[in-house]
C-alpha positions in Angstrom: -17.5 -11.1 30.1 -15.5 -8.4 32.1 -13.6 -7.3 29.2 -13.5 -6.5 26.0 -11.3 -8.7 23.9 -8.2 -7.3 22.5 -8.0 -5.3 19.4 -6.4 -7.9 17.1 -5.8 -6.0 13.6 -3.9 -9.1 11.5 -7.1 -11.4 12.5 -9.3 -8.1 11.3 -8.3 -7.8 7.8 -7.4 -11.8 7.1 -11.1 -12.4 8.0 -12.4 -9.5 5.3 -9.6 -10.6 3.2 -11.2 -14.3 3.0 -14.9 -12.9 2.9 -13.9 -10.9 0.1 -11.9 -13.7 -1.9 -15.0 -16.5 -1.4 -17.4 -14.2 -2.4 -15.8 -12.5 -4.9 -15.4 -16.5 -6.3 -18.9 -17.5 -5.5 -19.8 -14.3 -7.9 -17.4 -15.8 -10.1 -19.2 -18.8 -9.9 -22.6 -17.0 -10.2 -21.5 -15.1 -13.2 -20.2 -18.6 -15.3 -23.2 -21.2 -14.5 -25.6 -18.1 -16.0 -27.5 -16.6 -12.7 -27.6 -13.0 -14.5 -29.6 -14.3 -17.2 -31.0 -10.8 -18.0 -28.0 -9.6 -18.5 -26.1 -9.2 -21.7 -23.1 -11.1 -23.0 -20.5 -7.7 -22.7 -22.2 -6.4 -19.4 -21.1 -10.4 -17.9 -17.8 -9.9 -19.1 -16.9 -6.7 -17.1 -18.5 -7.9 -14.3 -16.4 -11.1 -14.8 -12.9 -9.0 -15.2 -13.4 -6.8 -12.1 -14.7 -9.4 -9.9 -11.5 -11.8 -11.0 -9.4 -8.5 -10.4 -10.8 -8.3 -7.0 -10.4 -12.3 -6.1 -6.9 -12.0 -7.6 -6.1 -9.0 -5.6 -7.0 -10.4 -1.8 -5.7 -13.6 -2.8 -2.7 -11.8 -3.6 -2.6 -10.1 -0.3 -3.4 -12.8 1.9 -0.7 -15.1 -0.1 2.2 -12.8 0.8 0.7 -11.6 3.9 0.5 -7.8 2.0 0.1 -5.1 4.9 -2.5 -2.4 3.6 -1.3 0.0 6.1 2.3 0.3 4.6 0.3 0.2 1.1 -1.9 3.1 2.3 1.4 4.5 3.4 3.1 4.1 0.3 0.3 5.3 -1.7 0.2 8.6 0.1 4.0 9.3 0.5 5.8 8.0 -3.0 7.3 10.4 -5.4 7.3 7.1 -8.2 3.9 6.9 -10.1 4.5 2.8 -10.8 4.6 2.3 -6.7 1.8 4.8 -6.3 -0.6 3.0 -8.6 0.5 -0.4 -7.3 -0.3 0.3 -4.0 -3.3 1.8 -4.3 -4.8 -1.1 -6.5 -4.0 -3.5 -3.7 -5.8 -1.2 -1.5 -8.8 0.0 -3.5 -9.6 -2.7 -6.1 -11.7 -4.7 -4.1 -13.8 -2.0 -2.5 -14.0 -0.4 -6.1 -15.4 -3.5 -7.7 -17.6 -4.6 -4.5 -19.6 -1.0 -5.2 -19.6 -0.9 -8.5 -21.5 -4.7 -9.0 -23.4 -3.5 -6.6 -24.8 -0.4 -8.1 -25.2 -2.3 -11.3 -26.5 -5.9 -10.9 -29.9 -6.0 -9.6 -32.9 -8.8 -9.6 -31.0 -11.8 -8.0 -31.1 -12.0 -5.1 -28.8 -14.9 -4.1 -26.1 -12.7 -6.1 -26.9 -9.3 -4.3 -26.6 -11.0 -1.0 -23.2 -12.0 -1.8 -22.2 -9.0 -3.2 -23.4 -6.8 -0.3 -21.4 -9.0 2.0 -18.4 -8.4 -0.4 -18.8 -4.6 -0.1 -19.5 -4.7 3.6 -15.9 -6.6 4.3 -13.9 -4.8 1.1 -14.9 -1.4 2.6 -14.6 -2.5 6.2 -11.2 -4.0 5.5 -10.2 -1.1 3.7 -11.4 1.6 7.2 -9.7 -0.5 9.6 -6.6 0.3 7.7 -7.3 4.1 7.3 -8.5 4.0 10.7 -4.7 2.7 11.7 -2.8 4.7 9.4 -4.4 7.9 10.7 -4.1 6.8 14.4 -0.6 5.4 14.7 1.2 5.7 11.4 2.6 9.3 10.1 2.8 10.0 6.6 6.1 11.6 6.7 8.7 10.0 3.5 11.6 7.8 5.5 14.1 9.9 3.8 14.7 13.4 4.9 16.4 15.3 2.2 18.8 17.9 4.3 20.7 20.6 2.1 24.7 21.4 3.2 25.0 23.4 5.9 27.1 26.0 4.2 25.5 26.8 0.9 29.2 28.8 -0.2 31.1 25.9 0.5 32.5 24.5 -2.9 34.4 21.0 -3.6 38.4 21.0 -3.1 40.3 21.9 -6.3 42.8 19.4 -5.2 41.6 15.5 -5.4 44.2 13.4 -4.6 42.6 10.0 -6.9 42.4 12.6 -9.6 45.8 13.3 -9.3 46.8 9.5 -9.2 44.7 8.8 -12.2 46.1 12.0 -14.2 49.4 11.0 -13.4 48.9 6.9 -14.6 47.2 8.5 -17.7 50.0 10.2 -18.7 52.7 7.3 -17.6 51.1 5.3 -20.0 50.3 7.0 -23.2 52.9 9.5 -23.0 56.0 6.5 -23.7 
């Protein structure tokens, strides 16, 4: 081998995306047919909810090919909460719930294994896109917003449509 391969970052993150979507359904899975036994009825709910959130979400992504990049991007430049919040929850929701079964679920291990492979690829997936938003993407909004050149200037006081319309108005309801 006298070369490294290529850096390929679409075939990166669709192979954490997949690890995180088959074991996030394999918890699933877990979770349903009773492997957390020890646990109670409301603690298995939760863990149910955020690991569906977390299949949903890279399922999501890898259905319409999201780019976490532009979503890091977005998250860090908006001035609109609803796209700030969007974005970041296709960005952080699987690293978020791959931690936090993991710092509660102990005992099985057939479970833990799958949930430490699920935080290794969630968290991994989610610094390969930091990684290429700080090295190649700047976080500077599209739009510049550039104030007129001469502050003093003021608007014309003589506006030819206003004229037209002003003198329609009173052709009309004058007769």
């Amino acid at each position: 081998m006298d070369q490294i391969p290529p850096y390929e970052f679409q075939k990166y993150v669709f192979a954490a995306r997949a690890a995180v979507v088959g074991c996030s359904s394999f918890e699933l899975l877990l979770i349903l047919f009773g492997s957390l036994g020890d646990s109670g009825f409301l603690s298995k709910l939760i863990y149910f909810l955020v690991l569906g959130a977390s299949a949903a979400v890279s399922a999501h992504n890898i259905a319409l090919n999201v780019d976490g990049r532009d979503e890091i991007k977005r998250a860090l430049s908006s001035t609109e909460n609803e796209v700030r919040g969007k974005s970041a929850a296709l960005v952080l929701v699987p690293p978020f719930a791959g931690v936090f079964v993991f710092l509660c679920v102990s005992g099985h291990a057939f479970f833990s294994l799958f949930v430490l492979i699920h935080v290794l690829a969630s968290v991994g997936q989610l610094g390969i896109e930091a990684y290429e938003v700080i090295k190649y993407g700047n976080l500077e909004p599209k739009i510049a917003i550039v104030p007129p050149a001469d502050k003093a200037q003021k608007a014309a006081t003589y506006d030819p449509n206003y004229q037209t319309l002003n003198q329609v108005n009173d052709n009309v309801f004058t007769k």
